[in-house]
C-alpha positions as CSV (number, residue, x, y, z in Angstrom):
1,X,124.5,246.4,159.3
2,X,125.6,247.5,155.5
3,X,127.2,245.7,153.1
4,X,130.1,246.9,150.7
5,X,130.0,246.1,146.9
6,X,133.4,246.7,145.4
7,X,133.1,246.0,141.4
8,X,136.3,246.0,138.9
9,X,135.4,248.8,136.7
10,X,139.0,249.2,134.6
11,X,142.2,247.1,134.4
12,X,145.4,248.3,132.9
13,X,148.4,246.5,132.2
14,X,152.0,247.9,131.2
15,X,155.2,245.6,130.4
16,X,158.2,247.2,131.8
17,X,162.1,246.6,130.6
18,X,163.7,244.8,133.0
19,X,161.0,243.1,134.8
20,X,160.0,239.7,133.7
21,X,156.2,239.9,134.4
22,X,153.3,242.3,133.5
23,X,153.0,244.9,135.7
24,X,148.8,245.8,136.5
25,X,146.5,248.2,138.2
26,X,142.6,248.4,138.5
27,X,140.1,250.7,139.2
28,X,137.1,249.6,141.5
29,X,133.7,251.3,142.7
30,X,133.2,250.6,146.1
31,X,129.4,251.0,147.4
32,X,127.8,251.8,150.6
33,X,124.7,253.4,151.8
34,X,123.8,254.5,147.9
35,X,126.7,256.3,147.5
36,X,129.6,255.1,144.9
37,X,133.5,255.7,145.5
38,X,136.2,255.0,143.5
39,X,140.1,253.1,144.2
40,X,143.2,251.9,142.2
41,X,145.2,249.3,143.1
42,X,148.6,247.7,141.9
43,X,150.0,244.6,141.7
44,X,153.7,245.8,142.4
45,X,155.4,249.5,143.6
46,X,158.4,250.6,142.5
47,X,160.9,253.3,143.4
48,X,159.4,256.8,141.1
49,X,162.9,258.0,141.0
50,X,166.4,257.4,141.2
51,X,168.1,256.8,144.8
52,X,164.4,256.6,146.4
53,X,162.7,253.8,148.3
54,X,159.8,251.9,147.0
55,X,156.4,254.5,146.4
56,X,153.6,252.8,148.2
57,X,149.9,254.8,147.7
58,X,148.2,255.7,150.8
59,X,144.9,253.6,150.6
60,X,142.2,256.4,149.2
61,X,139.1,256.5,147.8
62,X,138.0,259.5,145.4
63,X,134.6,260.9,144.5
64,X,134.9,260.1,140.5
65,X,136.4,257.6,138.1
66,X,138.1,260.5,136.5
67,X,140.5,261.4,139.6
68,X,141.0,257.6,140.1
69,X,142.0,257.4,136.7
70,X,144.7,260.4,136.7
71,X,146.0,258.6,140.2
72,X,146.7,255.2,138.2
73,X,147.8,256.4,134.9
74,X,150.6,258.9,136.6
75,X,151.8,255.9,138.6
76,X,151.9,253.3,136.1
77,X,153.4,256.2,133.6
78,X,156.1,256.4,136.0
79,X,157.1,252.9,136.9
80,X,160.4,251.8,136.4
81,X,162.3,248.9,137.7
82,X,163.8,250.0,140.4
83,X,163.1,248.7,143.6
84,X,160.3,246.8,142.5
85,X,157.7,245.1,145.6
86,X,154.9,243.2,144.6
87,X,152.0,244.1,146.1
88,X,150.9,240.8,148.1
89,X,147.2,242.0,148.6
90,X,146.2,242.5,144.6
């Protein structure tokens, strides 16, 4: 039996207009079997754009920090307040 290591490697937090609370995301390594992967999370989703429901990420994990990175930075670049859901698992 294996055991999984998951580490908080980066945290980002962005204040929004119109939303009353900080809104955050996180990068973490998760390792298994000598090999290191890498996830964001957030603590809420929002709608991207106007008239659509709330974007939720498929759960993924990428093979660098880098790609992680680009993942979380585009979403939290984009978040607005529209059809804001916090994420009850952050």
């Amino acid at each position: 039996m294996s055991s999984r290591i998951t580490t908080v490697v980066e945290t980002y937090r962005v204040s929004v207009d119109g939303i009353n609370e900080s809104i955050e995301g996180r990068i973490e390594s998760l390792e298994k079997d000598g090999t290191t992967a890498y996830k964001y999370s957030l603590s809420h989703y929002c709608a991207l754009s106007e008239g659509a429901g709330t974007y939720i990420p498929s759960i993924q994990e990428y093979s660098s920090i880098e790609t992680a990175r680009a993942f979380l930075m585009g979403y939290l670049n984009s978040f607005s307040n529209r059809a804001v859901m916090k994420n009850e698992h952050f």
